[in-house]
C-alpha positions in Angstrom: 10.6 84.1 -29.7 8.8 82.5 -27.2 9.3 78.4 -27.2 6.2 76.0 -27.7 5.3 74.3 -24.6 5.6 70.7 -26.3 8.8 69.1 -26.1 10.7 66.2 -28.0 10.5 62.7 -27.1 13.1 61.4 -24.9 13.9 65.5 -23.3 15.0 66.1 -19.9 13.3 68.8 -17.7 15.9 70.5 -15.2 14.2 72.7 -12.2 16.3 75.3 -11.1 18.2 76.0 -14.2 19.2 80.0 -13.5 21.1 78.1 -10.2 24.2 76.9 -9.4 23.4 73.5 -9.7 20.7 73.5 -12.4 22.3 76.2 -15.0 25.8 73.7 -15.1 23.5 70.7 -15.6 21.9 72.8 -18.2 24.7 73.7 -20.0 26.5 70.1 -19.8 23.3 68.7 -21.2 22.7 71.0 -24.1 27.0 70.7 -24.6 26.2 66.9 -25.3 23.2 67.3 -27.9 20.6 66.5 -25.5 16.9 68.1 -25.8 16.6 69.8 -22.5 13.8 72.1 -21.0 15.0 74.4 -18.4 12.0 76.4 -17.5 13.0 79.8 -15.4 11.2 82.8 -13.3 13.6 85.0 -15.6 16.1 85.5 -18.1 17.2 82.5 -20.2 20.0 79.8 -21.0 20.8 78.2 -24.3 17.5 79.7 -25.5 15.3 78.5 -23.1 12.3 81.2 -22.5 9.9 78.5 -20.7 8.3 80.1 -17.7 8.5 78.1 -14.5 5.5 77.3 -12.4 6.0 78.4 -8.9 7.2 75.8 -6.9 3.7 74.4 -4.6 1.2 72.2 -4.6 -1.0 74.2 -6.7 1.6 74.5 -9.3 0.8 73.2 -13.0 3.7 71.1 -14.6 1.3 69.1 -17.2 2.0 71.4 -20.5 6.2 71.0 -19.8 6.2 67.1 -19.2 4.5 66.4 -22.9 7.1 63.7 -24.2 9.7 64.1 -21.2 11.7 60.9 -20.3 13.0 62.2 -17.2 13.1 65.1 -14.6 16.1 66.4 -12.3 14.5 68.5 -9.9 17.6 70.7 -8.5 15.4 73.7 -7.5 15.0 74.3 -3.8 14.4 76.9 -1.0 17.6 76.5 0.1 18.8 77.3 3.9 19.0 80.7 5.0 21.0 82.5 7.5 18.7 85.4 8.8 15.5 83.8 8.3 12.4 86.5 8.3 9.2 84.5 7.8 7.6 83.1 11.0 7.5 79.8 10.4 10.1 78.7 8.4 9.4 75.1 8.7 6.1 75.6 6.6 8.0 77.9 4.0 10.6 75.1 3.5 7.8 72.8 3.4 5.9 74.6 1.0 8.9 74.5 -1.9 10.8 71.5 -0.7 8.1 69.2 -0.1 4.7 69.9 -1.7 6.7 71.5 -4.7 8.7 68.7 -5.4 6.2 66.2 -4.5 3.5 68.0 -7.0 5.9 68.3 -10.0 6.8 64.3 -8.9 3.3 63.0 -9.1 2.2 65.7 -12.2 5.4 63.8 -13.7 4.3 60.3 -12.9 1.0 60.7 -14.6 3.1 62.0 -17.7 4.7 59.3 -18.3 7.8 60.1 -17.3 10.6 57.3 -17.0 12.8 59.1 -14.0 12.8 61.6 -11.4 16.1 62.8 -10.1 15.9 64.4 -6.9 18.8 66.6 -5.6 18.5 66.4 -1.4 20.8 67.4 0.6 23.3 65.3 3.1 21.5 66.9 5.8 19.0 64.7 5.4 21.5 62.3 7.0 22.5 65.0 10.0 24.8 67.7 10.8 28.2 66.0 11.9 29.9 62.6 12.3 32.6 61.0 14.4 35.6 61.6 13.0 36.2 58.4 10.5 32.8 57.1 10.7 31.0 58.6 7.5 27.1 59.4 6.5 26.3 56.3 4.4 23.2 56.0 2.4 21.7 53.3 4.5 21.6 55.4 7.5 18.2 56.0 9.2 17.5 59.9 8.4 18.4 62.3 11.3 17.8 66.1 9.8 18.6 68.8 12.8 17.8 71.7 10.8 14.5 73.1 8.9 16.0 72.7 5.4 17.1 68.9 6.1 13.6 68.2 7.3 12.4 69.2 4.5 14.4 67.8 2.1 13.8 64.2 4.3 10.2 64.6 4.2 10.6 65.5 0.1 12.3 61.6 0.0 9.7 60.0 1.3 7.0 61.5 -0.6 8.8 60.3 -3.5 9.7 57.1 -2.4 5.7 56.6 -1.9 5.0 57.9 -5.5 7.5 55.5 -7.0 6.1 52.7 -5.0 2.3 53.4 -6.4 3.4 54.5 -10.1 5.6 53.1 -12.4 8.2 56.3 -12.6 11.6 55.6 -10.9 13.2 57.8 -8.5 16.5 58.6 -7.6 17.4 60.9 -4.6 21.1 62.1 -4.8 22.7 63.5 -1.4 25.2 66.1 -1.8 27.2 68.5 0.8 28.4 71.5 0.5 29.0 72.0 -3.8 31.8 74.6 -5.0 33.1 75.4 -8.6 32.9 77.9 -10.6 29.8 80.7 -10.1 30.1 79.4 -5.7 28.9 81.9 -3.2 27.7 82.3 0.0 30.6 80.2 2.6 32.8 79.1 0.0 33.3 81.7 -1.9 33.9 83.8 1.5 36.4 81.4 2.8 38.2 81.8 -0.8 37.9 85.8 0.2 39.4 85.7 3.3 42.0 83.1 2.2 42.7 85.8 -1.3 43.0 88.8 1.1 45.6 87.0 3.2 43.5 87.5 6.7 44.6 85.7 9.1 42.0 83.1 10.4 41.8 81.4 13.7 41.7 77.9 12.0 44.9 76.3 12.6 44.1 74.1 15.6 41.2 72.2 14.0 41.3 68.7 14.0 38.4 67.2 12.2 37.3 65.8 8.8 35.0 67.1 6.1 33.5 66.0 2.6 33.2 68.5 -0.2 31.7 68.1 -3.7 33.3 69.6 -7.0 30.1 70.8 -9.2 31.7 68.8 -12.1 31.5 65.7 -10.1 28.3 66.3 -9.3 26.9 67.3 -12.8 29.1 63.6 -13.9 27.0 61.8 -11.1 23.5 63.2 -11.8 23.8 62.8 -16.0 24.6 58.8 -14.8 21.9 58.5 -13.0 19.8 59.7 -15.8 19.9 56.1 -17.9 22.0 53.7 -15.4 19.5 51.3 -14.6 21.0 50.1 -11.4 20.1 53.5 -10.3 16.4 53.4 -10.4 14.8 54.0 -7.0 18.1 54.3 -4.4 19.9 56.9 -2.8 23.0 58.2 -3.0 25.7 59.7 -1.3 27.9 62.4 -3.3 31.1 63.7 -2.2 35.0 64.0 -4.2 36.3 60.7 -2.1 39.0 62.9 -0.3 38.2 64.2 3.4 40.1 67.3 4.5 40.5 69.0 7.8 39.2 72.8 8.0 43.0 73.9 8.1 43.8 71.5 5.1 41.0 72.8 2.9 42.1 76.4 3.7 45.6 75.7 2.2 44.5 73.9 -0.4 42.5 76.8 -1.5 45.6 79.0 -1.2 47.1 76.6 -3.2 45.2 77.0 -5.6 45.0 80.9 -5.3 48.8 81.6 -5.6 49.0 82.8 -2.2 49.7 81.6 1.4 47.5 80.5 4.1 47.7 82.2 7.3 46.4 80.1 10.0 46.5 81.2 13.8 46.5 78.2 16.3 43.5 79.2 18.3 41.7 76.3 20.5 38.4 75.1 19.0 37.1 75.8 22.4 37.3 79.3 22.3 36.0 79.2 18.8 33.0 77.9 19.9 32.4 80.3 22.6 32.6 82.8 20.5 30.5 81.8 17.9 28.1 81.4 20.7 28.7 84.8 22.0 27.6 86.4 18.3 24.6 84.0 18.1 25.9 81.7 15.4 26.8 79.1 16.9 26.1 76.8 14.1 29.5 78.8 12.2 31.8 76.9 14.7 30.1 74.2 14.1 30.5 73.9 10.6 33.8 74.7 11.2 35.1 72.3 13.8 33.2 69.7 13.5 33.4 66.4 11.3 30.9 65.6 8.3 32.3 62.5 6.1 30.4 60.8 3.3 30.4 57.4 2.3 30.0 57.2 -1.8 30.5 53.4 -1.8 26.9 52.7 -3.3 27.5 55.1 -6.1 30.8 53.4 -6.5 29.4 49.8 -6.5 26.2 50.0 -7.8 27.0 52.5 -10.5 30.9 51.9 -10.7 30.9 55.8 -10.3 34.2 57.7 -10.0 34.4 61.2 -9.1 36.2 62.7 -12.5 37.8 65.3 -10.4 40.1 65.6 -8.0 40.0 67.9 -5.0 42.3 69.9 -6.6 41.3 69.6 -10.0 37.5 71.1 -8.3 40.0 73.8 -6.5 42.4 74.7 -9.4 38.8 75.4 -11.6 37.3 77.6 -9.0 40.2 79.9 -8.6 39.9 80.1 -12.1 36.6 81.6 -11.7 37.4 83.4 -8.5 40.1 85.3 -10.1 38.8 86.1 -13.2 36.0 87.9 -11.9 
């Protein structure tokens, strides 16, 4: 039966809800009574048969924000490896900005009370020094077409909160993993389950990670906290590992041993370089810490999980499947 477009006072609307992100929000929302609308391009969850506008500025939000206190917008065009479209920066654009900003001001003249933005760290940059973490107060430095999109998304909202009364909070996460991960994490945990040996062993670097539980715990706070309204935060588990570290960590957590061959970063780079992907060692290598001090003092925010906790759950998932 297909659901009336009204809603109940005081619901949430969650974008993106068939995704990794949005569908555990979803489900953690519904799991705690709360009247949620989860609008999808197909399928349903919990019941939800809402159709989605598509995500641009042409898009019509007005019918699903009757009587809806606050928005989490989590859906995204999200980065792509082999990119096909010939100007990728407008696609991104087209979603990531003049989506989000659409549904933003469409929510703004609804009435709505909060809009919860998932960026991206990117926003920040690609890498740090080792030991001298992203922090939310850094000026924005995006290297990629997703990050500048996701930085220009911010500051569209930041505008809209300055000229209408609806608050906004923009959360940073990196990389997520949990249960239902794909794409790099769930290869690494593939590689790592197969026992192949990778050439890791020599890194020396330092990177953040987010459990998906933590950042489900993190967004539903930010829904009512008031100290939230209109900042930024940073989200990552509060332990940085080293690319060889998280590797055993994940065997760990599989049953099974890591096998790590001491190759020289150097040489990992050039042949990254030498396939065209240079942006694999990069990842790899390199150092990305996060700073979640704000969320800590402004929100007294504590990532629920451990690293291993995160880890332990998502071999769950892997090996089950």
């Amino acid at each position: 039966m297909q659901r009336e477009m009204s809603t109940i006072p005081g619901s949430i609307l969650v974008t993106g809800a068939s995704g990794f992100v949005g569908g555990a929000l979803t489900r953690h929302l519904l799991a705690r009574g709360t009247a949620v609308l989860a609008p999808l391009r197909c399928g349903t969850i919990a019941g939800n048969r809402l159709s989605l506008p598509d995500l641009s500025k042409n898009a019509q939000w007005q019918n699903l924000l009757i009587g809806v206190d606050a928005v989490v917008h989590t859906a995204a065009r999200v980065h792509v490896m082999n990119e096909r479209v010939e100007d990728p920066l407008a696609a991104f654009r087209e979603v990531n900005v003049d989506g989000a900003l659409t549904l933003a001001q469409q929510a703004a003249e609804a009435g709505v009370r909060r809009f919860i933005f998932i960026s991206s760290i990117k926003v920040n940059g690609e890498m740090t020094a080792l030991n001298q973490a992203f922090s939310a107060d850094d000026v924005p430095s995006p290297q990629d077409f997703y990050g500048i999109s996701k930085a220009e998304a911010e500051a569209g909202l930041q505008q809209i909160a300055r000229d209408t009364d609806m608050e906004v909070v923009v959360i940073r996460p990196p990389l997520v993993y949990g249960p239902g991960v794909k794409a790099n994490f769930q290869s690494m945990m593939r590689w790592v389950h197969a026992g192949i040996p990778l050439p890791f062993g020599r890194i020396e670097n330092r990177r953040s990670f987010l459990a998906l539980d933590n950042l489900i715990d993190l967004i539903t706070l930010c829904i009512d906290h008031p100290a939230a309204a209109n900042r930024t935060f940073l989200a990552a588990d509060g332990e940085d590992l080293s690319t060889p570290e998280w590797l055993r960590r994940i065997a760990l957590a599989l049953h099974t041993k890591s096998r790590l061959l001491p190759v020289p970063t150097r040489f990992l780079s050039m042949g990254a370089s030498i396939i065209g992907k240079p942006e694999i060692a990069q990842r790899l290598c390199s150092s990305l810490q996060i700073d979640i001090s704000a969320a800590r003092d402004l929100l007294a925010w504590c990532p629920p999980l451990t690293v291993a906790d995160g880890l332990r759950q998502t071999a769950q998932w892997f090996l089950s499947k």
